[in-house]
C-alpha positions as CSV (number, residue, x, y, z in Angstrom):
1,X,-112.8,-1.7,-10.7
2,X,-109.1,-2.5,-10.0
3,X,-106.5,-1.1,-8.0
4,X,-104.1,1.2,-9.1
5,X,-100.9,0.3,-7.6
6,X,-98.9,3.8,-7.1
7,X,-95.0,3.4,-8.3
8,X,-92.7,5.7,-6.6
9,X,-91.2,8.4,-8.7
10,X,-87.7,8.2,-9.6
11,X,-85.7,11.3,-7.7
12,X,-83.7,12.0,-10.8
13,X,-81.6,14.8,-9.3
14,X,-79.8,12.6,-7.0
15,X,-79.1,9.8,-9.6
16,X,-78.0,11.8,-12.8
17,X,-74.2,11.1,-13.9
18,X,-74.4,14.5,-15.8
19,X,-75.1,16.1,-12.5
20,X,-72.6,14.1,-10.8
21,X,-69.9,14.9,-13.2
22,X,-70.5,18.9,-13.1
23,X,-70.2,18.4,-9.6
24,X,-66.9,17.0,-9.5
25,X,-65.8,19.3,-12.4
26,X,-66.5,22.0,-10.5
27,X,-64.6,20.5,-7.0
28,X,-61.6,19.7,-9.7
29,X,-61.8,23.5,-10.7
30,X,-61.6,24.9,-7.5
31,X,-58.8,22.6,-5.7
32,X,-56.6,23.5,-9.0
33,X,-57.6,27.0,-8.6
34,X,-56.6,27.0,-4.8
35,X,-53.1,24.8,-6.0
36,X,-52.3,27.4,-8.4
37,X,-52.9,30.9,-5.5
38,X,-50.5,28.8,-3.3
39,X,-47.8,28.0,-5.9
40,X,-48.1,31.4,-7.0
41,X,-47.6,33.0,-3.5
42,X,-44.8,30.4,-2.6
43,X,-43.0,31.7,-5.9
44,X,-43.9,35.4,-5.6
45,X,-42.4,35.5,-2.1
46,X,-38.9,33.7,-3.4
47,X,-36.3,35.5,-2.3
48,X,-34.4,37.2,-4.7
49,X,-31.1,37.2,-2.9
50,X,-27.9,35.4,-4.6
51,X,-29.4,36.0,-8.1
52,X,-29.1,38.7,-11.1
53,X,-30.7,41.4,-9.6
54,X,-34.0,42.5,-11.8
55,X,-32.6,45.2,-14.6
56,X,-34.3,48.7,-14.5
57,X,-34.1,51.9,-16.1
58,X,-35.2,54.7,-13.8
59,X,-36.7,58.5,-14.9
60,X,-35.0,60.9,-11.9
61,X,-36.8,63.2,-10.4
62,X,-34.4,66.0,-12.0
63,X,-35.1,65.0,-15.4
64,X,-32.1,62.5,-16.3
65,X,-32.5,58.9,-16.1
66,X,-30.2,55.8,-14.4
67,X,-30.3,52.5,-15.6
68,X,-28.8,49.6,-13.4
69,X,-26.7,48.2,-17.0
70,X,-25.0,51.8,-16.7
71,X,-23.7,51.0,-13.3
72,X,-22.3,47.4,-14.2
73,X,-19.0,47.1,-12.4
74,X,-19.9,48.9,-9.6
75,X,-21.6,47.7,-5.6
76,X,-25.4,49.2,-6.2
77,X,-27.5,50.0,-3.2
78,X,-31.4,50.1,-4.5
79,X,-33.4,51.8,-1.6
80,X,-37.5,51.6,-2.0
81,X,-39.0,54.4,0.2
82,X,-41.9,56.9,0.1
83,X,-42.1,60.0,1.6
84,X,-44.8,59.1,4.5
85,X,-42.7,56.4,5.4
86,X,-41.7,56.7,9.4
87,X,-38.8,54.2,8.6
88,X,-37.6,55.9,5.5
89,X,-37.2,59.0,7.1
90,X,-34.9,56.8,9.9
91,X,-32.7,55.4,7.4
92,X,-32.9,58.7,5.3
93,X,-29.8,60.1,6.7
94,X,-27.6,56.7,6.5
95,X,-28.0,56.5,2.9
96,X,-27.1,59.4,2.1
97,X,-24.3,58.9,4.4
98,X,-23.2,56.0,2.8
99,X,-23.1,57.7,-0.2
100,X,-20.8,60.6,0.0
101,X,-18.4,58.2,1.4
102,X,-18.3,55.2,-0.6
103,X,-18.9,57.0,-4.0
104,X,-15.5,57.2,-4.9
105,X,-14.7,53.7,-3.6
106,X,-17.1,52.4,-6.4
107,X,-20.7,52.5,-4.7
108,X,-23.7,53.5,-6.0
109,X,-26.7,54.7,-4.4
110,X,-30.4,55.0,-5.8
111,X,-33.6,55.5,-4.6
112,X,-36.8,54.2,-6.1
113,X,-39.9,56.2,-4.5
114,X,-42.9,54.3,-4.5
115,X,-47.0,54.8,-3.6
116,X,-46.2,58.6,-3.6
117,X,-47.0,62.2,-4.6
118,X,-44.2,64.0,-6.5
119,X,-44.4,67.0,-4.2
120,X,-44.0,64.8,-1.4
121,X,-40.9,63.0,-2.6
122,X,-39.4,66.1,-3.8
123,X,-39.9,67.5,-0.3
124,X,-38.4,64.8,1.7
125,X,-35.3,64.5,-0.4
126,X,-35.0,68.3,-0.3
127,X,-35.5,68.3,3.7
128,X,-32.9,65.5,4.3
129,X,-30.6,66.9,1.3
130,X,-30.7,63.8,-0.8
131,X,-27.8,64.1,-3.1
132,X,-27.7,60.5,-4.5
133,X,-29.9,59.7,-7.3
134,X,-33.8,59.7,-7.1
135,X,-37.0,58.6,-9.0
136,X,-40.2,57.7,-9.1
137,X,-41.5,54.1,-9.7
138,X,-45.1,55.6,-11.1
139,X,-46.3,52.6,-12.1
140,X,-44.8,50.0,-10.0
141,X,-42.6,48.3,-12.4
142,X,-39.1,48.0,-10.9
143,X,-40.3,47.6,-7.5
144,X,-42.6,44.4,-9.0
145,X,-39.7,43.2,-10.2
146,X,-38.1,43.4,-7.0
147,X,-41.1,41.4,-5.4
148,X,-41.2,45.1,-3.1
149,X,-44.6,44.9,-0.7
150,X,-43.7,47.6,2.0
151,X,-41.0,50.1,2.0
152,X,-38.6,50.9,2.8
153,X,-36.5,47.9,1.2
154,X,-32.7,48.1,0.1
155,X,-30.8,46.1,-1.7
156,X,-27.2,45.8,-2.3
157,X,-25.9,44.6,-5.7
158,X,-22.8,43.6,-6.1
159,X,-20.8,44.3,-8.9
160,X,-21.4,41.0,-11.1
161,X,-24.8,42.5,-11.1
162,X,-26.5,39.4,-8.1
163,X,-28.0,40.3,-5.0
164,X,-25.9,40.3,-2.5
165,X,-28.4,40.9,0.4
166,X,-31.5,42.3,1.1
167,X,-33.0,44.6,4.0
168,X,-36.4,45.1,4.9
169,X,-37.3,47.7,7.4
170,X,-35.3,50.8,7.7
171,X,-31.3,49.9,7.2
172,X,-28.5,51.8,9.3
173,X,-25.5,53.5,8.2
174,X,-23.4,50.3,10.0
175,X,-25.5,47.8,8.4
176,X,-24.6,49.0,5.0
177,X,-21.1,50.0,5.8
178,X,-21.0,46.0,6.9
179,X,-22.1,44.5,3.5
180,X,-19.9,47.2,1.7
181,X,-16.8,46.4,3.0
182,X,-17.3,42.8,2.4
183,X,-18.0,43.3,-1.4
184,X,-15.5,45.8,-2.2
């Protein structure tokens, strides 16, 4: 009888371009997904500063509305803050400072209050006597818009409608008074 002569079997999972090709697919995928997450934070992070400052109409809290076209003209300070906010209730005071005496001088003040119950906002301006305008932000619009991730935030508008700067963390009555004077 003769000898079979045993022929190794091909491994066909190591050799097969259509394998090979998913595979890279797949890394292509996944670098361009990672490309696109970091382009996406580098632009979502931009700072806003020294451009037209994001256009919002605002529902108050005592039924009227504000809208940032209707205060064209005029130095707008846009304060992001939320009732459980240690910091907000720091600045609280300032702003409302600020705006009984720079009012007349062609200064706006408005707070957007964000990640909060209604109760709760309504409280806190009643317990610090908020007399400038107030709203909620239910669903996150105008502080998306403002790239806002933490309150509170303030910004001051000038009046050509840019941002003219932009505070993070609680802002004091001198801080303000500072950019104030400089844009009126």
């Amino acid at each position: 009888m003769a000898a079979v002569e045993e022929v190794p079997a091909k491994d066909l999972r190591a050799s097969s371009p259509s394998k090979n090709k998913a595979s890279c697919l797949i890394t292509v995928a996944v670098a361009t997904a990672v490309l696109l997450l970091v382009a996406y934070g580098l632009f979502s992070q931009r700072s806003l500063e020294g451009g037209p400052a994001p256009g919002f109409v605002l529902s108050l809290f005592d039924g009227g509305e504000v809208s940032l076209l209707d205060l064209s003209g005029r130095v707008v300070v846009v304060n992001f803050w939320a009732s459980w906010c240690i910091p907000c209730r720091e600045e609280a005071p300032a702003l409302e400072q600020i705006w009984r005496e720079y009012q007349t001088a062609g200064v706006s003040v408005v707070g957007v209050n964000i990640k909060d119950a209604r109760a709760n906002a309504l409280a806190f301006i009643d317990e610090f006597e908020i007399s400038y305008p107030n709203g909620p932000d239910s669903y996150g619009r105008i502080s998306g818009s403002y790239r806002v991730y933490r309150v509170p935030e303030t910004f001051v508008i000038n009046a050509e409608g840019e941002i003219a700067t932009r505070f993070v963390g609680p802002v004091s009555e001198q801080q303000l008074r500072d950019v104030l004077e400089e844009l009126l």
